[in-house]
MARLUM-465872 format. One record per residue (C-alpha): chain; residue in one letter; residue number from 1; x, y, z. Coordinates in nm, 4 decimals. Each point is the difference from the previous one (the first is absolute). Example, Ala and Ser with C-alpha at 12.3 -4.5 7.8 and 13.67 -1.06 7.14 Angstrom:
<rovos>
A, A, 1, 1.2300, -0.4500, 0.7800
A, S, 2, 0.1370, 0.3440, -0.0660
</rovos>
This chain:
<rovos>
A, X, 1, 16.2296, 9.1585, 8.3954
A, X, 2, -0.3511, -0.0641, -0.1278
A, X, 3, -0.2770, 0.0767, 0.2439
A, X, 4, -0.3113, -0.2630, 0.0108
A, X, 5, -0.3353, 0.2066, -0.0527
A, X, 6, -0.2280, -0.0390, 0.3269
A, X, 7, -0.3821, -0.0410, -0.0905
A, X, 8, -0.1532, 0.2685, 0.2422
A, X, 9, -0.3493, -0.1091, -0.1779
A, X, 10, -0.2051, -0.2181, -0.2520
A, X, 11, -0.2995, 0.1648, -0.1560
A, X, 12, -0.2696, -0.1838, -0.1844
A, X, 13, -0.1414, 0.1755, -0.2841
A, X, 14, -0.2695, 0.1398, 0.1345
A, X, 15, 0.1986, 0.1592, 0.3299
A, X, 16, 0.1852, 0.1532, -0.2427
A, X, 17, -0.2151, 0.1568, -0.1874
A, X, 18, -0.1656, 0.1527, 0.3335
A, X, 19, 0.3779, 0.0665, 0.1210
A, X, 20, 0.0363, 0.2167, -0.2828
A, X, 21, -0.3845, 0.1624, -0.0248
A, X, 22, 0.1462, 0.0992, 0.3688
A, X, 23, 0.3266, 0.1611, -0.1876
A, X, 24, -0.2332, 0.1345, -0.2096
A, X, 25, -0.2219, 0.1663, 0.2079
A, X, 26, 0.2578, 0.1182, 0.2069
A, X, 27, 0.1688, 0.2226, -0.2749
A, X, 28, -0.2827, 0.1327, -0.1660
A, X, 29, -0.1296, 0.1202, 0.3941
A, X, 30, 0.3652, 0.1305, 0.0768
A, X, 31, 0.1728, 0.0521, -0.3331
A, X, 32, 0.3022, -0.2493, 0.0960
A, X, 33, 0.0572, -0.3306, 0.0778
A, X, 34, -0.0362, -0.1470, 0.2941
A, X, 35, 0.3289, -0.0218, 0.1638
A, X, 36, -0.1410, -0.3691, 0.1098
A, X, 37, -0.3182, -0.2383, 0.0164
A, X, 38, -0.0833, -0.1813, 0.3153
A, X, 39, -0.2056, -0.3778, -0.0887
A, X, 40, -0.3000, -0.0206, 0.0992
A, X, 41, 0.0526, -0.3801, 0.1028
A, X, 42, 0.3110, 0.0035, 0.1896
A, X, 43, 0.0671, 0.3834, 0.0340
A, X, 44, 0.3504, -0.0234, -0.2095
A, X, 45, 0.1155, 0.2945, -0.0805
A, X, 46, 0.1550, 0.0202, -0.3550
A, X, 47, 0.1847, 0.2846, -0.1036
A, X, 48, -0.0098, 0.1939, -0.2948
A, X, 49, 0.3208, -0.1269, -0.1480
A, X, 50, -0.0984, -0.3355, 0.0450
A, X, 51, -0.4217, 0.0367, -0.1464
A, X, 52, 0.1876, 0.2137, -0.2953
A, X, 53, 0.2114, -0.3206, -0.0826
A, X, 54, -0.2868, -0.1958, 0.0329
A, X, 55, -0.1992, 0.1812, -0.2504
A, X, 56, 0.2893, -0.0043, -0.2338
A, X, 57, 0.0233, -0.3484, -0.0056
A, X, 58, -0.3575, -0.0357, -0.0458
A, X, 59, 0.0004, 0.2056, -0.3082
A, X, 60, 0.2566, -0.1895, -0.1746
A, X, 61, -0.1225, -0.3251, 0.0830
A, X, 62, -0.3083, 0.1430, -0.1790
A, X, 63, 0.2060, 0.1181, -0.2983
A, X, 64, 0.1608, -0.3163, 0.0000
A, X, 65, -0.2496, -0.2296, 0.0396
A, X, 66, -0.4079, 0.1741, -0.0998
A, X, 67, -0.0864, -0.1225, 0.3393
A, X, 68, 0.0265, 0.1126, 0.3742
A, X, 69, 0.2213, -0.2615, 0.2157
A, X, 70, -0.2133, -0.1635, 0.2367
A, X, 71, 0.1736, 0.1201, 0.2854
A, X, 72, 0.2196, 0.2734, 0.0791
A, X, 73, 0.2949, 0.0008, 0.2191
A, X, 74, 0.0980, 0.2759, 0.1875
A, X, 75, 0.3819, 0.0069, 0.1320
A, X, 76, 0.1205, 0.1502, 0.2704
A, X, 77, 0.3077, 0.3309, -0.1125
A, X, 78, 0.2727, 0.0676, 0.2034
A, X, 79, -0.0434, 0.3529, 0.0836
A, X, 80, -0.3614, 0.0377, -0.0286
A, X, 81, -0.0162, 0.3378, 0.1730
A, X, 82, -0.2897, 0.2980, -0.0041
</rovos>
């Protein structure tokens, strides 16, 4: 059974380069990451699983490509738990 990826959130390129200045931040205050990141614009809460994938994705596309996407999609993981 295949299961259909759920956007939880699209990202321009700018939010996500602040939504990962806030990873960022976050582990070099607290030595970890952030076991999730709350949007400023509609207070979604994206756990770590889910930002990690993100980022991932994000870095190959760059590999792939020599240029950031212009958006980023963030889906939603079963499980995403603290």
């Amino acid at each position: 059974m295949k299961y259909k990826k759920q956007i939880k959130k699209e990202l321009t390129k700018k939010e996500y380069s602040q939504f990962v200045k806030k990873v960022i931040d976050y582990n070099r205050q607290n030595g970890k990451m952030p076991e999730y990141i709350i949007t400023q614009d509609d207070n979604t809460k994206i756990y770590k699983n889910e930002y990690v994938d993100a980022i991932e994705n994000v870095n190959k596309f760059i590999l792939e490509n020599d240029r950031e996407p212009e958006k980023v999609v963030i889906y939603e993981k079963k499980n995403s738990t603290l």
